[in-house]
C-alpha positions in Angstrom: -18.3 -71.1 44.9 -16.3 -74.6 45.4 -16.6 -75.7 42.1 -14.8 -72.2 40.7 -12.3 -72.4 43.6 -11.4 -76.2 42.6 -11.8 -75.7 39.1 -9.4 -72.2 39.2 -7.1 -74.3 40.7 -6.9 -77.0 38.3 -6.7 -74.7 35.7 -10.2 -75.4 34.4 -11.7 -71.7 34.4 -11.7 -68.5 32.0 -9.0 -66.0 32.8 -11.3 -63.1 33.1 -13.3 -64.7 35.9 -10.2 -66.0 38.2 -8.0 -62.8 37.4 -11.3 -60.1 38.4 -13.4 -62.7 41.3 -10.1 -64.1 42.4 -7.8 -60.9 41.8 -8.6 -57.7 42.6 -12.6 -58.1 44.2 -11.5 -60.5 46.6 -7.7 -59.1 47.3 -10.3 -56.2 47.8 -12.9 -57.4 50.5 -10.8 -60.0 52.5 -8.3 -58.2 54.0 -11.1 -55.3 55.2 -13.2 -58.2 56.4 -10.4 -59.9 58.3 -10.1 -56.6 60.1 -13.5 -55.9 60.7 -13.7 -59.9 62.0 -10.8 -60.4 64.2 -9.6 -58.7 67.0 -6.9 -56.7 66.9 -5.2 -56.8 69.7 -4.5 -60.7 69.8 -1.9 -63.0 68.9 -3.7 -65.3 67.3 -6.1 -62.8 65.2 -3.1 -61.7 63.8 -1.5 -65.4 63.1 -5.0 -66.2 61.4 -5.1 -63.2 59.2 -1.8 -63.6 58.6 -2.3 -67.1 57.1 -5.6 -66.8 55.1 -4.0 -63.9 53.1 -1.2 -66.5 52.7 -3.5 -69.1 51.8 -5.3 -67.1 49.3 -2.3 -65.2 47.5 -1.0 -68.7 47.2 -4.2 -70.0 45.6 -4.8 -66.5 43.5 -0.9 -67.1 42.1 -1.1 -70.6 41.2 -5.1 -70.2 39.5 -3.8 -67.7 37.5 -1.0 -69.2 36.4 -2.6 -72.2 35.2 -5.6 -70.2 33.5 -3.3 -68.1 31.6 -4.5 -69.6 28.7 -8.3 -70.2 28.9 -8.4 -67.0 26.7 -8.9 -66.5 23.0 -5.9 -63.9 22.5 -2.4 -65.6 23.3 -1.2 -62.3 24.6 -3.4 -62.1 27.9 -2.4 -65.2 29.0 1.2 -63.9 28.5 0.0 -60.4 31.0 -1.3 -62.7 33.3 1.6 -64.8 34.0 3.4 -61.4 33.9 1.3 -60.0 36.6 2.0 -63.1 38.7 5.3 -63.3 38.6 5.7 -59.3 39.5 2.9 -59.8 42.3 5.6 -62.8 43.7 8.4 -60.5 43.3 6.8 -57.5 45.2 5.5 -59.9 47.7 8.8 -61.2 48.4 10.7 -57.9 48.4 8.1 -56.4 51.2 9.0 -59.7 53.3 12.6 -59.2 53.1 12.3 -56.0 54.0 
């Protein structure tokens, strides 16, 4: 599990596996675990949460960004950079809500 999170983030790994394992499964099962983990109620649970979402969008945006290309049609690398740059934007709209 290291070795794909290093090697996502170095760019090193096939699109399809960081954009459906790093994308949308886990964006899936973290939050729900998070929730079923922590305690509500708290400060803290809340500030934790808070910044492993961060920490994983941050590392979701950035692998698939730089395994846009590890593909052998041109044209999904080109969705996938797509899809991170309107995931950023809709990110950054909700915060300045």
């Amino acid at each position: 599990m290291f070795t794909f999170i290093r090697r996502a983030w170095l760019g090193q790994a096939p699109l399809w596996k960081v954009f459906w394992f790093g994308g949308p499964l886990v964006g899936a099962v973290l939050p729900l675990a998070l929730t079923l983990l922590l305690p509500a109620s708290t400060l803290w649970a809340k500030a934790l949460a808070a910044a492993v979402l961060v920490a994983y969008g941050a590392w979701a945006c950035v692998a698939l960004w730089r395994c846009a290309y590890n593909v052998t049609s041109r044209v999904w690398g080109r969705l996938a950079r797509v899809y991170v740059i309107l995931a950023f934007v809709g990110v950054a709209i909700n915060v300045l809500r």
